[in-house]
Structure formats: C-alpha cells, structure tokens
C-alpha positions in Angstrom: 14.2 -11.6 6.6 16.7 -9.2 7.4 18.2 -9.4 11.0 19.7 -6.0 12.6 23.2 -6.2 14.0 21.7 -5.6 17.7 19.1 -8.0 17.0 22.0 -10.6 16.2 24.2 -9.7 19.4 20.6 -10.5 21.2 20.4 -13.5 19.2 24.0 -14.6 20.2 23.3 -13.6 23.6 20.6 -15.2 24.2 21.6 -18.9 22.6 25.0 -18.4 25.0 23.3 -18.1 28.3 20.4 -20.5 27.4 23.2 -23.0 25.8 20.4 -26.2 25.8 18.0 -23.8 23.6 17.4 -24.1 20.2 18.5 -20.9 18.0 14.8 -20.9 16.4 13.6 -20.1 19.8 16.6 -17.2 20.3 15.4 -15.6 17.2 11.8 -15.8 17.8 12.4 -14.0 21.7 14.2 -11.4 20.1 11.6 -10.5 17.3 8.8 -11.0 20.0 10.6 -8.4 22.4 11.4 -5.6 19.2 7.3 -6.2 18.0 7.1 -3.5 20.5 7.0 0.4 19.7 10.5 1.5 20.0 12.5 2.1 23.2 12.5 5.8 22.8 8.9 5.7 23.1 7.4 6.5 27.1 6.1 2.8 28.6 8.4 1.0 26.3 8.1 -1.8 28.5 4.1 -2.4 27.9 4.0 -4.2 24.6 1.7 -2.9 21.9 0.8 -4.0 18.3 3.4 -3.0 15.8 3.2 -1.8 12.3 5.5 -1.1 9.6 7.6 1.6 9.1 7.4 4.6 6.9 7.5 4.2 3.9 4.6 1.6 4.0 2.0 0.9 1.5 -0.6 0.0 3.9 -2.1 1.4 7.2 -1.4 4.9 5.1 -3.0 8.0 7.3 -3.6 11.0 5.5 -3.8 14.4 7.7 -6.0 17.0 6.0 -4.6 20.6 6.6 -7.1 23.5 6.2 -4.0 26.1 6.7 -2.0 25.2 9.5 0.9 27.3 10.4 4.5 26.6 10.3 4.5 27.1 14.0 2.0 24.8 15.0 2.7 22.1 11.7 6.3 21.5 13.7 4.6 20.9 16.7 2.0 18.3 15.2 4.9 16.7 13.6 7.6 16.1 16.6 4.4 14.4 18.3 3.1 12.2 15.4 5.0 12.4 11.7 5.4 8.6 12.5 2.0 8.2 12.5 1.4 10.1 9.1 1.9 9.6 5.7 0.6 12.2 3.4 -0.8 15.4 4.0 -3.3 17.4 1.8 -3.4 20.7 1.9 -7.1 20.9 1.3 -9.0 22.8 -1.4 -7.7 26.0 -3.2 -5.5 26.5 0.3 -2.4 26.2 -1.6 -3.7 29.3 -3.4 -4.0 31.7 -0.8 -0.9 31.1 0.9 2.7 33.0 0.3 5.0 31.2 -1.6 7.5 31.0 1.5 4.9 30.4 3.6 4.2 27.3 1.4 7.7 26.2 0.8 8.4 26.1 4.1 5.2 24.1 5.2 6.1 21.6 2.0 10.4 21.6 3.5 8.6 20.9 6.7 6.5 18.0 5.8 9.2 16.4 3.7 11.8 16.9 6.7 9.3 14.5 8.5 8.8 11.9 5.9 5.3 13.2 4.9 4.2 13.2 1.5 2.1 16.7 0.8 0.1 17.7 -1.9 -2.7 20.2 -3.2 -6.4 19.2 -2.9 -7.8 17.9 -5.9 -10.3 20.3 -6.1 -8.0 23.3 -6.8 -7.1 21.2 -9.8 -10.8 20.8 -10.6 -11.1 24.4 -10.9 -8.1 25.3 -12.6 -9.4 22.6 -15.1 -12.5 24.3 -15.6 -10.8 27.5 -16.5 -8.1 25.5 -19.1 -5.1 26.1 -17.0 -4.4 22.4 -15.8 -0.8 22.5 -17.3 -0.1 26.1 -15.5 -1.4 24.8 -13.1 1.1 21.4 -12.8 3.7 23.3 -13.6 3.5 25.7 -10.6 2.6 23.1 -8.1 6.2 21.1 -8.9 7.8 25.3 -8.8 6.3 25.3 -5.1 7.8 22.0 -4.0 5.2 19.6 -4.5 5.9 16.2 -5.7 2.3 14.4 -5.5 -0.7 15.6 -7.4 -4.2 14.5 -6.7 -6.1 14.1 -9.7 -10.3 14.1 -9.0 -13.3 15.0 -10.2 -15.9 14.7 -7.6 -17.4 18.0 -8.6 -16.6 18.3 -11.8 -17.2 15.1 -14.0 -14.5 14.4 -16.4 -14.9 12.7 -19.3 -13.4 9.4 -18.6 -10.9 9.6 -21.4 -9.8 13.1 -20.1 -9.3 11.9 -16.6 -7.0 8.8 -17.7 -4.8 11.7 -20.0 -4.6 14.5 -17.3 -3.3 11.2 -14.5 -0.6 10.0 -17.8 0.5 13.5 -18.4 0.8 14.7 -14.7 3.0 11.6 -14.0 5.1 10.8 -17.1 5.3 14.5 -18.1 5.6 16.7 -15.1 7.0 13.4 -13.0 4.3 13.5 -9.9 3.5 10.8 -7.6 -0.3 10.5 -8.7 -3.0 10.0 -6.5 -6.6 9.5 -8.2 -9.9 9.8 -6.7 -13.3 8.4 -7.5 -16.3 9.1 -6.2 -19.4 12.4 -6.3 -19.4 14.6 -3.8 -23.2 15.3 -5.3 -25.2 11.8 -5.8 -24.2 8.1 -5.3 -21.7 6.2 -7.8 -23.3 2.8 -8.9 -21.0 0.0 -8.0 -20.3 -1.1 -11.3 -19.0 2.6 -12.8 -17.0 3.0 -9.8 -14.8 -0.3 -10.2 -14.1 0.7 -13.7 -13.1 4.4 -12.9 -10.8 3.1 -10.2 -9.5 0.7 -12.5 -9.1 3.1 -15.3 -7.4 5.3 -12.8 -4.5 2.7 -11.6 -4.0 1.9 -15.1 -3.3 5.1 -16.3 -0.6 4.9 -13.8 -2.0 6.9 -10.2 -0.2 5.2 -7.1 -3.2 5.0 -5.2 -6.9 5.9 -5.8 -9.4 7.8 -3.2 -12.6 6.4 -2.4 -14.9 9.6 -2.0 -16.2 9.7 1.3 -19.5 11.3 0.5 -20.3 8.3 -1.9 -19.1 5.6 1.2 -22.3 6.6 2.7 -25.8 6.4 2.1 -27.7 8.6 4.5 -25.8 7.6 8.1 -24.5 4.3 6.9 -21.4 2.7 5.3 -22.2 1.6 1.9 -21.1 -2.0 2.6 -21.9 -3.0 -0.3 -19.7 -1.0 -2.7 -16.2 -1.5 0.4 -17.1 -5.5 -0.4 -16.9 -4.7 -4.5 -13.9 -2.6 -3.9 -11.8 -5.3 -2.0 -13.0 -7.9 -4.1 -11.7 -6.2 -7.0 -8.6 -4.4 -5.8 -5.9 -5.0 -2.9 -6.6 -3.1 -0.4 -3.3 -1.1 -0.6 -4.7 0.3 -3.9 -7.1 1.7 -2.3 -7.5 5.1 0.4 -10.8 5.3 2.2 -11.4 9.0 2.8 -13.6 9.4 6.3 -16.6 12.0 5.8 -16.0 15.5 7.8 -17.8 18.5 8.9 -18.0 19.3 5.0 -20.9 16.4 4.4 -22.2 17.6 7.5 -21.3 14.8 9.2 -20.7 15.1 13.3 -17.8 13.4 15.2 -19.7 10.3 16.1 -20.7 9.7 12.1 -17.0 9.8 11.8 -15.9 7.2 14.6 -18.7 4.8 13.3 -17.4 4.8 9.9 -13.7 4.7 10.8 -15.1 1.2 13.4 -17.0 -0.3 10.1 -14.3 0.2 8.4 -11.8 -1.3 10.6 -14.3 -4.6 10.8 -14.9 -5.1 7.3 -10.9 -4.4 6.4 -9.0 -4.8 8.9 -7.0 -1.8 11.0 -4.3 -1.6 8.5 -6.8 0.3 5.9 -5.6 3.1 4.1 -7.6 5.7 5.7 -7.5 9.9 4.7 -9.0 13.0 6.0 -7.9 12.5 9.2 -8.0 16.0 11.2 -4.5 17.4 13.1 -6.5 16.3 16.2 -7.3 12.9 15.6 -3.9 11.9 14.1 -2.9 10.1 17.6 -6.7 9.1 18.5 -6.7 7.1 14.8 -3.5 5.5 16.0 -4.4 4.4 19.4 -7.4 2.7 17.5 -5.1 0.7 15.1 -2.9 -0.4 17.8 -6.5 -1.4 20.0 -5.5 0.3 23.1 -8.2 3.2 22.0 -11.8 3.6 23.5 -12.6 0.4 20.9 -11.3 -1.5 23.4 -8.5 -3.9 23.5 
C-alpha cells in the first residue's frame, strides 16, 4: 500500500498529539478520513463511498455520443470526465462528421482521460462492403486508439471475428473492445460464453454484453449474467443498458441498471450510458441516488 506524503504528515500528526495511540490506529483515521470524494469536491465534509481512480478496470462507465458538439462535449466533461471512462461515438457518426470536427472531439476526450472510439457497427458495415482494413487504417489517421469489434447485425464467422480482433490489435496497435450478443434474436447461453471467450483470447481488452440479448421481453436474462460471472471476472466483462433503440423507455433502463447492481454489485462495468445520466449512474454507485442509501 502506497502512503501519500500528506497522508504521512497526517499520520505523524496524528500519533504526536495522540502520543498513547497505537500508529495502526493513526493510519487507519487517516485512510478513513481520505475514503471520502476529494476536498475540491462541494460538501467535502459529508462522506461518501469511494471508488478507484481513473484508470480503473472496474466500475468502467461508458457515455454513448450520438454527435455531441465540441461546445457542449467540454461542458459534459468539466462536470463529470471523472465519472467516465470511454466514450463511443455511436454508429456510422464518426462518418458524417468533419475531420477537425472529429479530431478535436477525440483531443477533447483524451484531454479528460476518456477513451473514445467508433461504434462497432460502422465497422460492421465497412466489413460488409470489404473495406475493414481502409477502414482501421483511417480510424487510427483520425486519432482513435480503441476499436470495437462486433457483429450484432452482421454474424461473423467465428474464425473471422477472432482474425479481424488479432489483426486490429497486433497490426494496427488498437486497444480492442469485442462484443457479443444479436441485436435480432436471443444468444443461447452456451454460444455466448464461447464467443466471449474466443473474443478475450484473441486478445480484445474487454468484451460487450449486447443489451438487446440481456433481455427477454421486459426482464433481465438472469440467467445468462449468472453464466457470464461464473465464467469470466467481472472486469472482463461491460454490460451495455438497452436504449431508446430497443424501444425501451427510461424506467426499462433504471430496472435493468438496479438488477444489475443486485446481482453484481455497483462496481459493474456498465455502457450506453446517455450525456444525461452520466452523474445520475454515479449518484447510484455511490447509494446516495433515488435507490436509496
């Protein structure tokens, strides 16, 4: 454990004016006092739960942009880049923008410490018209440095999927995020281990679990979240919440993000999480949201 120096000086403090006390009780007063959320925060002085620090490998949020501007993407992220870890920019998106338009949302993101990368499915279709290596080769010439690598609307063959992960990570040298899952009928428990397997084998970071197959009808597929934790630590693993896209309403999203939290714990790896909902999500992992305390 490392100790900061002006955790020390408390340390040294503290043991000097309480000269009977025993250091192990110094050290654990000072931990217990900076467990809070840091003093630059507003009501420093009500303590909260802590989590780690960016970089972390759990409790990851992922913000899903649908094409927010430069403006308003600073603004989001002097109120809650602490709070975020990656940020997709969703779809083709990435696409339609101009190429200094994109930079600078990418320069802004990494400025922050967030991780930003193109939607999987603008992979998907750049696969389905043979241009996968034009198109890893302009994504790194725009500034990305994470690819997501699905195929939840266009099936890859298995042996495919595993090649295109190797080659955009040893090759082009991405940070590689895979995903498993249909967006158009339910993945048997079984199939869906082994693709996430195959996935983290071939040498993705982390692997997506595809929101629409977390569901069946308006419920969490409890069932395949038990296989998946069973099988995989949980840090392996990013649960993507289900959005206006499955037609799913604000309370279907809450419900899920609730389940989730009881069956994993608070510190899941969750996506999807909308520009507005980026403090809300937080306030529920720390337990001073509308969950209750």
């Amino acid at each position: 454990m490392l100790i900061r120096k002006s955790e020390a000086r408390l340390i040294v403090f503290f043991a000097m004016r309480h000269r009977g006390a025993n250091i192990l009780i110094a050290i654990r007063c000072v931990f217990l006092s900076s467990s809070h959320m840091s003093s630059t925060h507003a009501f420093s002085g009500i303590p909260v739960s802590s989590r780690p620090a960016k970089p972390r490998e759990s409790g990851l949020t992922m913000l899903i942009d649908w094409g927010i501007g430069p403006a308003a993407e600073e603004d989001l992220l002097k109120t809650s880049s602490e709070y975020i870890d990656l940020a997709k920019i969703a779809v083709g998106i990435s696409g339609l923008l101009d190429k200094d338009v994109l930079t600078t949302k990418l320069g802004t993101y990494r400025k922050y410490g967030v991780k930003p990368f193109p939607g999987g499915q603008f992979l998907e279709y750049a696969v389905g018209k043979g241009l996968e290596d034009v198109f890893l080769k302009e994504a790194g010439e725009a500034g990305f440095q994470m690819i997501e690598v699905s195929d939840n609307t266009v099936p890859f063959e298995p042996a495919f999927k595993t090649e295109l992960i190797r080659k955009a990570k040893e090759d082009f040298g991405f940070v590689v995020l895979g995903e498993v899952g249909s967006k158009i009928s339910a993945t048997e428990i079984e199939p869906f281990v082994a693709d996430v397997r195959q996935c983290l084998d071939a040498g993705a970071w982390k692997v997506f679990v595809e929101a629409a197959d977390l569901l069946d009808g308006q419920d969490l597929r409890v069932d395949l979240v038990e296989a998946l934790n069973n099988e995989f630590k949980l840090e392996q693993l990013i649960f993507e919440l289900p959005g206006w896209w499955l037609g799913s309403e604000g309370m279907l999203k809450i419900e899920v993000l609730n389940r989730l939290f009881k069956e994993l714990g608070s510190d899941v790896n969750l996506a999807n999480v909308d520009q507005g909902d980026v403090l809300y999500l937080e306030t529920q992992r720390r337990k001073t949201g509308v969950s209750g305390f």
